[in-house]
C-alpha positions as CSV (number, residue, x, y, z in Angstrom):
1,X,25.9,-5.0,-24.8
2,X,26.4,-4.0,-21.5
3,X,27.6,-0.6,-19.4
4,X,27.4,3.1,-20.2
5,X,27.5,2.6,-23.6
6,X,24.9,0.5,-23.6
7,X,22.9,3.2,-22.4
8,X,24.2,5.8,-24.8
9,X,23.0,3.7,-27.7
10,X,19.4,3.4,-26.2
11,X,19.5,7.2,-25.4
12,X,20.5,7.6,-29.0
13,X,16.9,6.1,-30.3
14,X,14.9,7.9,-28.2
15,X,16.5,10.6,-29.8
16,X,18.4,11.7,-26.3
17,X,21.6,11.6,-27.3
18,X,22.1,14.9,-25.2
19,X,21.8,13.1,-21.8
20,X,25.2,12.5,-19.7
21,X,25.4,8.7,-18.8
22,X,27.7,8.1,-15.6
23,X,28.3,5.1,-13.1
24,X,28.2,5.3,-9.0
25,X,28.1,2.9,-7.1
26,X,27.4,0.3,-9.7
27,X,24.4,2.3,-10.7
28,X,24.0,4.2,-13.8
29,X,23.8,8.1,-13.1
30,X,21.1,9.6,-15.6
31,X,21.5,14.0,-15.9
32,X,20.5,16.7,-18.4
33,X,17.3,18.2,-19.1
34,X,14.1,16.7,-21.6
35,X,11.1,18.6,-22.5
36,X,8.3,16.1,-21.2
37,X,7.9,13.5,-18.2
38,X,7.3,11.1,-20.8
39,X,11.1,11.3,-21.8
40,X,11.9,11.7,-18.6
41,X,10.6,8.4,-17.7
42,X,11.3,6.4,-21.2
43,X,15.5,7.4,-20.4
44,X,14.9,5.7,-17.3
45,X,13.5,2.6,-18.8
46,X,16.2,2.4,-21.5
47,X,18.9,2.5,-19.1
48,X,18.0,-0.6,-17.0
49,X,18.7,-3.9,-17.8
50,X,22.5,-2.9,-18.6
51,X,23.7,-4.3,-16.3
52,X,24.0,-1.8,-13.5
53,X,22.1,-3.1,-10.3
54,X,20.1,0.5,-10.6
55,X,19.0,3.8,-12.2
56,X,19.4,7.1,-10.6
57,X,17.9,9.1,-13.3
58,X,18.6,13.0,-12.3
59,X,17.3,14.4,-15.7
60,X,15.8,17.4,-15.3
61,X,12.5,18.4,-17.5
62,X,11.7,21.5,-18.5
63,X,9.4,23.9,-16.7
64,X,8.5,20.9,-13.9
65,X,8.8,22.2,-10.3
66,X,10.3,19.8,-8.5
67,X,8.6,17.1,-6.6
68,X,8.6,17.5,-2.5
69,X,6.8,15.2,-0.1
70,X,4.3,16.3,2.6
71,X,6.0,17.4,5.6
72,X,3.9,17.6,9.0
73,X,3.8,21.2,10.4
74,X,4.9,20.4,13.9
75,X,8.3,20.9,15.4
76,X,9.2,19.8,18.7
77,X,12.2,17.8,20.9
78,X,10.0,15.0,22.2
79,X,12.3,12.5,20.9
80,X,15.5,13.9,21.1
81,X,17.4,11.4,22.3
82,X,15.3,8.6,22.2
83,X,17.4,5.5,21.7
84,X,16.0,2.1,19.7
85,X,17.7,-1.2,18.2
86,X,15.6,-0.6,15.1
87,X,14.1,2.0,13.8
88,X,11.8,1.3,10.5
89,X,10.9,4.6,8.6
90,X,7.3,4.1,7.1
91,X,3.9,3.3,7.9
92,X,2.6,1.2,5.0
93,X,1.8,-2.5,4.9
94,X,5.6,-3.5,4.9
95,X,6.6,-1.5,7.7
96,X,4.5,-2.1,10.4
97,X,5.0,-6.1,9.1
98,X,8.2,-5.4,9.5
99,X,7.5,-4.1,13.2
100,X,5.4,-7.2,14.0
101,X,8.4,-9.4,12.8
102,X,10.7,-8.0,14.7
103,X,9.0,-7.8,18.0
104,X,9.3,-11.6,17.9
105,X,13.0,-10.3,19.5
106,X,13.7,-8.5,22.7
107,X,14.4,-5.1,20.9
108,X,13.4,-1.8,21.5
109,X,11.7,-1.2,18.3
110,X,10.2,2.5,17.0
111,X,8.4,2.9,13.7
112,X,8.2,6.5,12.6
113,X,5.6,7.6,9.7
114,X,5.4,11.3,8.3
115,X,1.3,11.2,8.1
116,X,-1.0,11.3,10.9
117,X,-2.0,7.6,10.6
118,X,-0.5,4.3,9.2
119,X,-1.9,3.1,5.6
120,X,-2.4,6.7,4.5
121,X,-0.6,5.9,1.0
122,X,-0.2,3.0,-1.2
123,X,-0.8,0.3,1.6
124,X,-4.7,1.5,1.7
125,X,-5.1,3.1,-2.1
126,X,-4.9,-0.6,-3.8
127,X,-7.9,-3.0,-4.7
128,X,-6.5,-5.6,-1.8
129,X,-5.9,-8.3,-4.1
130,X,-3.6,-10.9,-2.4
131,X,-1.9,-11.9,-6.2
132,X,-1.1,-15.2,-7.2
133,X,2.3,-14.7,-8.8
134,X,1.0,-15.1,-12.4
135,X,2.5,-11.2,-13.5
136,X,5.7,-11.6,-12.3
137,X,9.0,-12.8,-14.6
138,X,10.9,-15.5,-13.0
139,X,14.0,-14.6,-11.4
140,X,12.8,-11.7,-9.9
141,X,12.4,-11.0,-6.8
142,X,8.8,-10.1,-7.1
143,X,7.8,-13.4,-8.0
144,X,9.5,-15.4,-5.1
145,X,8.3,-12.5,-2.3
146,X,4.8,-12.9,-4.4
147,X,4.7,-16.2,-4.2
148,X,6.1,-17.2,-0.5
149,X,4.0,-13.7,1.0
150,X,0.4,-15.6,-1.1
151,X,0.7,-18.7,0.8
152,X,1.5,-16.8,4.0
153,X,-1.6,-15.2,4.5
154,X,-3.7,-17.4,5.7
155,X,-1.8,-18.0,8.9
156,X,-1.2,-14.0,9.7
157,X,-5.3,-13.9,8.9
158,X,-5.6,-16.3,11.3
159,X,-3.3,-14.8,13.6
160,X,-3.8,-10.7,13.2
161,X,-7.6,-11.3,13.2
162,X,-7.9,-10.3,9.4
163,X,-10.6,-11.2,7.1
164,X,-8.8,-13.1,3.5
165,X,-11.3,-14.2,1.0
166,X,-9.3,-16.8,-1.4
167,X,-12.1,-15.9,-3.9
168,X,-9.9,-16.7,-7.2
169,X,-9.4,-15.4,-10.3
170,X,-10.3,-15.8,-13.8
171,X,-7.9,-14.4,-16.6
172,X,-10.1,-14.1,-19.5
173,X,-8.9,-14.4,-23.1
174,X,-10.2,-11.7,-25.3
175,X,-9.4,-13.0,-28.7
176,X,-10.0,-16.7,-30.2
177,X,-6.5,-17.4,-30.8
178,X,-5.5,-16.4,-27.1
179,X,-6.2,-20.2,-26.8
180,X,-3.6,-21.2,-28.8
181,X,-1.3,-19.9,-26.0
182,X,-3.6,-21.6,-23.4
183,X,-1.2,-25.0,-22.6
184,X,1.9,-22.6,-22.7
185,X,1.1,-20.0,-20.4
186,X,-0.7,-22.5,-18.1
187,X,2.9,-24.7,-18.1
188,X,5.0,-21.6,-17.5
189,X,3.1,-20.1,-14.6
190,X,3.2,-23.6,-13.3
191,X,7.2,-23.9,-13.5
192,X,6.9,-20.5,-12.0
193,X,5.6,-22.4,-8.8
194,X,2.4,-20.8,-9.4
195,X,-0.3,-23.3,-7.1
196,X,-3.3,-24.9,-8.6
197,X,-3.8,-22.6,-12.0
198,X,-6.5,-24.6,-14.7
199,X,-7.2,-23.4,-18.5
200,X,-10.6,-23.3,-18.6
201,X,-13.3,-23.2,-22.0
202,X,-15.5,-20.1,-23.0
203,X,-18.7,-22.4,-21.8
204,X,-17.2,-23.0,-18.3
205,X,-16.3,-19.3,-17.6
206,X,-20.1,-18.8,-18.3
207,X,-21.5,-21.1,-16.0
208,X,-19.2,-19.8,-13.2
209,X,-19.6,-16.4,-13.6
210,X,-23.1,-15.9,-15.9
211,X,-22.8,-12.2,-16.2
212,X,-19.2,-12.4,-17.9
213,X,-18.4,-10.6,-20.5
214,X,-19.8,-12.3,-24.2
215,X,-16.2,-11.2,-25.7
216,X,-14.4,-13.8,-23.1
217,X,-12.9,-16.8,-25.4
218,X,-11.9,-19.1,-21.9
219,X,-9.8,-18.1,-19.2
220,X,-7.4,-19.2,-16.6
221,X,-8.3,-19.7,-13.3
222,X,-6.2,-19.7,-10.6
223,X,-7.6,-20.3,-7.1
224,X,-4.8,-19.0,-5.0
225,X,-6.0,-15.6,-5.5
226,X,-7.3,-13.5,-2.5
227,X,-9.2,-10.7,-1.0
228,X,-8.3,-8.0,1.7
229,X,-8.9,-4.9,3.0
230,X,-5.5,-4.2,2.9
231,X,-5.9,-0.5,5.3
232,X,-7.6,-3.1,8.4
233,X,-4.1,-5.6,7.3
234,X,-1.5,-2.7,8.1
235,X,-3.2,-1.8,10.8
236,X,-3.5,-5.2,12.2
237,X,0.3,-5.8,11.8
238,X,0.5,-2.2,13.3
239,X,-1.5,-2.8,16.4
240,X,-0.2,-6.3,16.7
241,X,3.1,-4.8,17.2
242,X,2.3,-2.3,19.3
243,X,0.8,-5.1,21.3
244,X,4.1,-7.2,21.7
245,X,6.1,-3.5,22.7
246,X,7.0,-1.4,19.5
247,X,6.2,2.0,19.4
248,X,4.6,3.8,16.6
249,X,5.5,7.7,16.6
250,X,3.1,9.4,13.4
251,X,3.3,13.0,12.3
252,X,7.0,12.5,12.6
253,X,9.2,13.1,9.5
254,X,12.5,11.7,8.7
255,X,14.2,15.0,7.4
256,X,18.3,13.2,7.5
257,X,20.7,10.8,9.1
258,X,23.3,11.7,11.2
259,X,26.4,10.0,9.8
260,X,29.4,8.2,11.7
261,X,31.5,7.3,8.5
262,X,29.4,4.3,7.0
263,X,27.1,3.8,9.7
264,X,23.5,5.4,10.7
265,X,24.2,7.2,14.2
266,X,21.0,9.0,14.5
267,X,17.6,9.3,12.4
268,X,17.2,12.9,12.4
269,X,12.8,13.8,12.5
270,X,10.7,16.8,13.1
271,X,10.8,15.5,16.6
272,X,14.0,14.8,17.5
273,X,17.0,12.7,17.0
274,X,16.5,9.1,17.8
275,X,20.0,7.1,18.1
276,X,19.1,3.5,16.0
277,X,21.2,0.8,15.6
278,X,19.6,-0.8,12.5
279,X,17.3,1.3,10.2
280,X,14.8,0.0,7.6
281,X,14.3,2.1,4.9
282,X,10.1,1.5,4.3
283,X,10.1,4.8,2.9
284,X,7.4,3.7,0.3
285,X,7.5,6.9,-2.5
286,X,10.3,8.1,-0.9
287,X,12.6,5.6,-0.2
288,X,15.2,6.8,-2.9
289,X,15.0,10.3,-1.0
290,X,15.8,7.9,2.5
291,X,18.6,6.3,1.0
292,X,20.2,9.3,-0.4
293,X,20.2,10.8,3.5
294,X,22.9,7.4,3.9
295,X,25.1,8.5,1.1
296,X,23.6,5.5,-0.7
297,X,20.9,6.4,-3.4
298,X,21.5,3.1,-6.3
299,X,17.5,3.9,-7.1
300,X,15.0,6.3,-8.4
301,X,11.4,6.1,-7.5
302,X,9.3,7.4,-10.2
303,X,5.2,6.9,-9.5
304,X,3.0,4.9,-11.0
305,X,-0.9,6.7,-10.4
306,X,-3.9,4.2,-10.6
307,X,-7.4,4.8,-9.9
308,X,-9.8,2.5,-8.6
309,X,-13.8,2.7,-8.7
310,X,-16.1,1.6,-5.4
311,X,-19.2,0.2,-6.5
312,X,-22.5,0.0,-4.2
313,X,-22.7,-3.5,-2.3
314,X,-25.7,-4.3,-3.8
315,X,-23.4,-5.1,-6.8
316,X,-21.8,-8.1,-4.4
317,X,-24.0,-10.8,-5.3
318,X,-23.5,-9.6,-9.2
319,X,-19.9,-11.3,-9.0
320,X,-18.0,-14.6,-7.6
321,X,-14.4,-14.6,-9.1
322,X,-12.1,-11.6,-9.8
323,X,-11.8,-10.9,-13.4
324,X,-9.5,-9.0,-16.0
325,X,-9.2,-9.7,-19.4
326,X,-5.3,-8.6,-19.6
327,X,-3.5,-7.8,-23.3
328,X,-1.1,-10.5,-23.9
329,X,1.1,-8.4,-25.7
330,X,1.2,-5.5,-24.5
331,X,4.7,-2.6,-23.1
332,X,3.2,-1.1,-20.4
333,X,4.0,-2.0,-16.9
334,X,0.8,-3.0,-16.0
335,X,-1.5,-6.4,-15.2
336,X,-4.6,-3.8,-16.7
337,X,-6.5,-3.4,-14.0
338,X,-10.2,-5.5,-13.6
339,X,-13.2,-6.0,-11.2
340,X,-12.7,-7.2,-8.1
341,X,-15.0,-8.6,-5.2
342,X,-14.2,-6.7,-1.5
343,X,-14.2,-8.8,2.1
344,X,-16.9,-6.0,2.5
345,X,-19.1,-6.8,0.3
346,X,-18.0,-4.3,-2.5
347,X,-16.7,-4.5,-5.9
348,X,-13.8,-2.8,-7.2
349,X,-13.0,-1.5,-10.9
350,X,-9.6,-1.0,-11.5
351,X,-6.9,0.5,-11.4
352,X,-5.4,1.5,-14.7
353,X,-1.7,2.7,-14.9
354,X,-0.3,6.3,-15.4
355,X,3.4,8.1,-14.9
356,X,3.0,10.7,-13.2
357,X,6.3,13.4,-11.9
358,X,4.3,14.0,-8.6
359,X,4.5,10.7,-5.6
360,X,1.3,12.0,-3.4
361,X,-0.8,13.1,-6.6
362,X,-3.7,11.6,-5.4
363,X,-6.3,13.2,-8.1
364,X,-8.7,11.7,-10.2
365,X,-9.5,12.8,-13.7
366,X,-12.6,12.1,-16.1
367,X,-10.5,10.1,-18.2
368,X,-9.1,8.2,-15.2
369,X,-13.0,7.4,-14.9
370,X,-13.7,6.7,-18.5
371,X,-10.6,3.8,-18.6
372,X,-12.8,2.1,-16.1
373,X,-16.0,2.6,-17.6
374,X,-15.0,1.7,-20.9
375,X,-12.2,-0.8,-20.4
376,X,-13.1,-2.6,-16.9
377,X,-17.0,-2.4,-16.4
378,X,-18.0,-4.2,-18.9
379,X,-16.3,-7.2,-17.7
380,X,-19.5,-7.7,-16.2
381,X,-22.4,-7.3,-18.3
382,X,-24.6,-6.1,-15.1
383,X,-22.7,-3.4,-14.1
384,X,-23.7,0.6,-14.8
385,X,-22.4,3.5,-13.5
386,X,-24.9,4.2,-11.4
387,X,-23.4,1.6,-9.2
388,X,-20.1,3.7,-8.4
389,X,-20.4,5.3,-5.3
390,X,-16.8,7.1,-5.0
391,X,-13.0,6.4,-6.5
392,X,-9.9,6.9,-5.2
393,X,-6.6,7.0,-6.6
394,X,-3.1,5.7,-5.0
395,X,0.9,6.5,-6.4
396,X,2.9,2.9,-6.4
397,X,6.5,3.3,-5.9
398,X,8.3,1.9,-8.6
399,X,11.9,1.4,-9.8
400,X,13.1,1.5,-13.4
401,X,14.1,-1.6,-12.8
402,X,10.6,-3.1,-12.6
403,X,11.8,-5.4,-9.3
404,X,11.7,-5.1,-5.5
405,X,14.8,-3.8,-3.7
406,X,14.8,-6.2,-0.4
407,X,18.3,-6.5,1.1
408,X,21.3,-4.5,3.3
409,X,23.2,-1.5,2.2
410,X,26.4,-2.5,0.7
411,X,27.9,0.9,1.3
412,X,26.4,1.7,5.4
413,X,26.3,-1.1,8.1
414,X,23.2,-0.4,9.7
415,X,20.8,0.4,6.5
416,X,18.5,-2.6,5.5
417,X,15.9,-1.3,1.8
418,X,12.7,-2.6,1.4
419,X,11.9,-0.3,-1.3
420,X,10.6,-0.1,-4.9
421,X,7.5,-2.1,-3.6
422,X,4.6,-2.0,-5.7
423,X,1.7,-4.9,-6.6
424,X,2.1,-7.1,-5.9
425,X,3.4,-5.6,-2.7
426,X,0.6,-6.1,-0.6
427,X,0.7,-10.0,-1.6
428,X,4.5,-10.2,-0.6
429,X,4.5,-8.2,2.2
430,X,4.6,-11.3,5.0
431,X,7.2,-12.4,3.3
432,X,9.5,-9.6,2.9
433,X,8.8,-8.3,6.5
434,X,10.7,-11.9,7.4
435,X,13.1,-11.4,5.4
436,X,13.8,-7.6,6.6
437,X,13.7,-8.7,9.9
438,X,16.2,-11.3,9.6
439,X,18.3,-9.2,7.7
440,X,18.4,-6.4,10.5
441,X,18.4,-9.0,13.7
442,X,22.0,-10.0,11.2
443,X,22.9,-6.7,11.7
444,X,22.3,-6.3,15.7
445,X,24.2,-9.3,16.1
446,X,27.2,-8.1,14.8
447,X,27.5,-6.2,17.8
448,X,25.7,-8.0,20.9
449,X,23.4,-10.9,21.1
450,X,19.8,-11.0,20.1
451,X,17.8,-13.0,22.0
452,X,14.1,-14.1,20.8
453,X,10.5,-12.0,22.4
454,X,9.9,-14.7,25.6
455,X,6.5,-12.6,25.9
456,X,5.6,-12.4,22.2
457,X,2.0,-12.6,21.3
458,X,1.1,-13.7,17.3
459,X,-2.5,-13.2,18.4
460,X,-3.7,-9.8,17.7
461,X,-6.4,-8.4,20.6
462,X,-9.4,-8.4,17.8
463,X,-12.3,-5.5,19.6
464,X,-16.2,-6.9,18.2
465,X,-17.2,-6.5,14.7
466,X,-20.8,-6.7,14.9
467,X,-20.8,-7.1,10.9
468,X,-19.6,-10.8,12.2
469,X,-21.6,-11.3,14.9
470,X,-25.1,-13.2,15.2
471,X,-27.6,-11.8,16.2
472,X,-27.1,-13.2,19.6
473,X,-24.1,-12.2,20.0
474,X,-25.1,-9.0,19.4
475,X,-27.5,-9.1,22.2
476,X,-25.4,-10.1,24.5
477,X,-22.3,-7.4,23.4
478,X,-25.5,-4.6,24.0
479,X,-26.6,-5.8,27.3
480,X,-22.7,-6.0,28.3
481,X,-21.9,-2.1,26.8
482,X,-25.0,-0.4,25.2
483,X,-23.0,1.8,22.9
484,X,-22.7,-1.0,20.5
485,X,-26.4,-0.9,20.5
486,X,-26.4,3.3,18.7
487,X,-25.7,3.0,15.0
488,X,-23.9,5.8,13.9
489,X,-22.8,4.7,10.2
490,X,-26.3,3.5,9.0
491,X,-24.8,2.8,5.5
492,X,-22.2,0.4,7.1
493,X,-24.2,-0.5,10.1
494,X,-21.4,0.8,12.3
495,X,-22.1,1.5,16.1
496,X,-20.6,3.5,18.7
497,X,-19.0,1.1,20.4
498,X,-16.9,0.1,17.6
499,X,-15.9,3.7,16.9
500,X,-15.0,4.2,20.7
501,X,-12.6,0.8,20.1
502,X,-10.9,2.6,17.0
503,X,-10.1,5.5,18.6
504,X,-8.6,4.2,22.2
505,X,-6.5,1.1,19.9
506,X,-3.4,0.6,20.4
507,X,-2.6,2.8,17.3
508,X,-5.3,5.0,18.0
509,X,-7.9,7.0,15.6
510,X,-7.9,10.6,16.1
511,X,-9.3,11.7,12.9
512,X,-12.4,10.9,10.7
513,X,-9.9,9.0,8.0
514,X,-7.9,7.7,10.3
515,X,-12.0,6.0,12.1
516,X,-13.0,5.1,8.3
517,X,-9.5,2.9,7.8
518,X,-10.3,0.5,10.7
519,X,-14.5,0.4,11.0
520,X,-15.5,2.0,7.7
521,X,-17.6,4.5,8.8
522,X,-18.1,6.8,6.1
523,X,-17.4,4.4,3.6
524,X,-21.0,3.8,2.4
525,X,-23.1,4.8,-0.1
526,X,-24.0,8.3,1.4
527,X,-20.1,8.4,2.2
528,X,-20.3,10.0,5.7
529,X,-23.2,12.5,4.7
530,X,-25.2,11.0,7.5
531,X,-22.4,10.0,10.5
532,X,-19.9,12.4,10.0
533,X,-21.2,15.2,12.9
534,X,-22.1,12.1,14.9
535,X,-18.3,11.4,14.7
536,X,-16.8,14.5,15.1
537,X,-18.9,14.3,18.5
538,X,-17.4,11.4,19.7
539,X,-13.6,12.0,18.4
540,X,-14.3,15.3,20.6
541,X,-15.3,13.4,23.3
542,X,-13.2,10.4,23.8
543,X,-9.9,12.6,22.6
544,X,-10.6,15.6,24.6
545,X,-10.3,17.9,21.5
546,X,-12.8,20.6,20.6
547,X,-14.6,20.0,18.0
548,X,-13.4,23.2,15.9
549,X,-10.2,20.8,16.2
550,X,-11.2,17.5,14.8
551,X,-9.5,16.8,11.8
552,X,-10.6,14.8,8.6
553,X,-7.0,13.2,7.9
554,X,-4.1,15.5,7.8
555,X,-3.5,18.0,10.7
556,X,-4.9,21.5,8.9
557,X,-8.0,19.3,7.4
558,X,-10.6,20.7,10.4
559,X,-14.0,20.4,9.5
560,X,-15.7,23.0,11.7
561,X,-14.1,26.5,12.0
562,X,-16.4,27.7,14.9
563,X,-19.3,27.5,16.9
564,X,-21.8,29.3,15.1
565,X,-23.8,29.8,18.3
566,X,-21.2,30.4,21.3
567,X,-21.6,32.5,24.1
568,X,-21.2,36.1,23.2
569,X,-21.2,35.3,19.4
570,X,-24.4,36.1,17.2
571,X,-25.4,33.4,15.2
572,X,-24.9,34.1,11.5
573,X,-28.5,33.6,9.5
């Protein structure tokens, strides 16, 4: 059964008959009010799959103040007026791939992103894992994104100036009789297209990984599986597009869209109208909100919270593969999280999987930590808590529909969504940035010729990493600029030099966060106790800023309110 009654009867057993069930736009309209989030979201999921192409759930729940994004506090006219081919609202991994993709064409390209960096939300709150397509059902457009974006990596590594680890991955089998299901699932995910996946015995998961878990009954392996850092990858498709001629404008807020009919006239910011002629809706948590500016809102975004656990790198030589030991039958929307090796040298734990009504809820709780401990850690019988150094958490956008929302409006002529993407988003993103691309260069072409980038560079300008770097080479970088000769990150051996290259990038670092996302200073064990007044000194200095006025992230986040001991002021003792 099919349609809005459909729907009614699932309502019905979850004992919301009360909800009004509606269609627009060959979407199903959700409204009325529940009592928790958890009914909120469990309407959502019983409405899709009815053959509508969306949800739009507008229930209500009772005594939940509404959700509202962060909004930066600036307000000025320095882009009034502006006038770009394509416009791409967003910042995360997609985005700015999206940006690189389409600089490969003589446009006048602007990406626009709310916080004061790119990678500030989902695109660096992930464990980096570059998925092998395993999770995803066939038909969907996760799995062909997942699969095509896997294999693309390891050219825009070679190309962006990335590091990719294919380490591989073992999917252990927690009970004897998950064996039975061995040959199946290894056949399925092989008609799925998935490359090079092996069922392996309980003896041979020991040898290659001898600290595995004693409860593992065999596993699969499956060797496409990678490793990123996936905050250097945005910013590497970021800068890299910068480099061929887009322009990245941050602290600048899409707040509407001025309309002409069905078409996107102007993209309406905290900074001005810019006139567009294609927009990309990269919105991330927010894209639903985007596309209801357009008059064309077929989705809901609901988030999806998962926090992840850093252990110390002295755990990296404790762990070759990445592991998880998933529940084969299981409804949750979730692969269950695991331990992961880091291109840093790192391991991961995590994430787990929780609804929450708020997109930027970036908390952690104790029994976030506890799912980890108890669930994850002992996937690796040498692992202790004393080995977690921080944790994090990230929001993933996700649609009711479970699937990725990659193609044009079919209601305005100049809208192209790349929305509902979560993991394994940062595995597909190569691939849907072509696709996005291609689809809005279709779009431009409807009205004048598009001709291809005759300057266009692939190669992204890579500054030293002295991580990489013999010893030398390291030499011979000092002699040539001594600054990369002062370590100021002693945890992550990180110099001067390299921090002076972060912040005068093409997208540069003007904040601590914004230095930790492309050299990881700050990210060691001490977590910036040591470096962080050396970096506040040299943001202040390179920038031009006071140091009262060097922020940690967000404009508002200073770190020092005063000088203690300025002329004319008494220090306080």
């Amino acid at each position: 059964m099919t349609g809005v009654r459909a729907v009614h009867k699932a309502l019905n057993k979850l004992g919301l008959a009360g909800i009004e069930v509606s269609s627009r736009h060959q979407a199903v309209v959700l409204e009325g009010e529940v009592e928790s989030w958890d009914q909120y979201v469990a309407a959502g999921y019983a409405a899709a799959g009815k053959g509508f192409r969306g949800v739009v759930n507008d229930i209500q729940v009772n005594g939940l103040q509404g959700d509202t994004p962060y909004l930066p506090p600036d307000r000025d006219n320095s882009l009034e007026g502006e006038d770009f081919d394509a416009v791409i609202i967003g910042g995360g991994v997609v985005g700015c791939a999206v940006a690189r993709e389409l600089t490969r064409w003589n446009l006048r390209i602007a990406l626009v992103e709310k916080e004061d960096d790119v990678a500030k939300q989902a695109s660096s709150r992930n464990n980096g894992m570059i998925h092998p397509g395993l999770a995803p059902s066939r038909g969907t457009k996760k799995l062909d994104y997942n699969l095509r974006g896997n294999e693309m990596y390891s050219q825009a590594a070679a190309e962006l100036g990335f590091e990719l680890k294919r380490c591989g991955s073992l999917v252990l089998l927690e009970k004897p009789w998950y064996r039975l299901f061995q040959p199946a699932i290894k056949a399925w995910a092989t008609k799925k297209g998935v490359p090079g996946i092996e069922s392996i015995s309980r003896q041979s998961v020991q040898q290659r990984e001898p600290r595995v878990t004693s409860r593992q009954q065999g596993a699969l392996f499956l060797p496409s599986t990678g490793v990123v850092a996936p905050y250097k990858v945005t910013m590497a498709y970021a800068e890299n597009a910068v480099e061929n001629g887009a322009q990245v404008f941050l602290n600048t807020a899409v707040l509407g869209f001025d309309m002409d009919r069905d078409r996107i006239r102007g993209v309406i910011t905290n900074r001005g109208v810019l006139q567009s002629g294609v927009v990309i809706n990269a919105a991330g948590v927010w894209a639903d909100r985007v596309a209801a500016y357009a008059h064309d809102r077929f989705f809901t975004i609901h988030g999806r919270k998962g926090t992840i656990a850093i252990l110390d790198k002295n755990t990296s030589s404790l762990q070759k593969y990445v592991l998880g030991m998933p529940q084969l039958v299981s409804k949750t929307h979730s692969k269950g999280g695991g331990v992961n090796p880091t291109v840093e040298g790192n391991l991961l734990m995590g994430p787990n999987a929780v609804e929450v009504p708020h997109r930027e809820d970036w908390g952690t709780t104790p029994q976030d930590m506890e799912y980890l401990v108890q669930r994850l850690m002992g996937l690796n019988t040498s692992l202790k808590r004393g080995d977690i150094i921080t944790y994090f958490a990230g929001v993933r956008a996700c649609t009711f529909e479970e699937d990725f929302i990659i193609q044009p409006s079919d209601s305005v002529q100049n809208l192209v969504h790349a929305a509902g993407i979560q993991s394994p988003g940062l595995a597909s993103a190569p691939a849907i940035a072509q696709d996005v691309a291609q689809m809005a260069v279709n779009i431009l072409q409807r009205r004048r010729e598009v001709k291809p980038n005759p300057t266009f560079r692939p190669q992204r300008r890579v500054v030293p990493d002295l991580s990489r770097l013999s010893f030398s080479e390291r030499a011979e970088l000092i002699r040539k600029n001594p600054a990369y000769g002062r370590i100021v990150c002693r945890c992550e051996v990180i110099s001067e030099g390299e921090i002076v290259d972060a912040i005068n990038g093409p997208v540069p670092a003007t904040n601590l966060d914004a230095i930790k996302r492309r050299v990881r200073a700050g990210m060691g064990r001490c977590q910036g106790g040591f470096c962080t007044p050396s970096l506040v000194e040299i943001v202040a200095r390179e920038t031009g800023l006071k140091p009262q006025e060097v922020c940690k992230g967000r404009p508002g986040s200073n770190l020092l309110a005063a000088e203690t001991k300025a002329p004319g002021r008494e220090a306080n003792v």
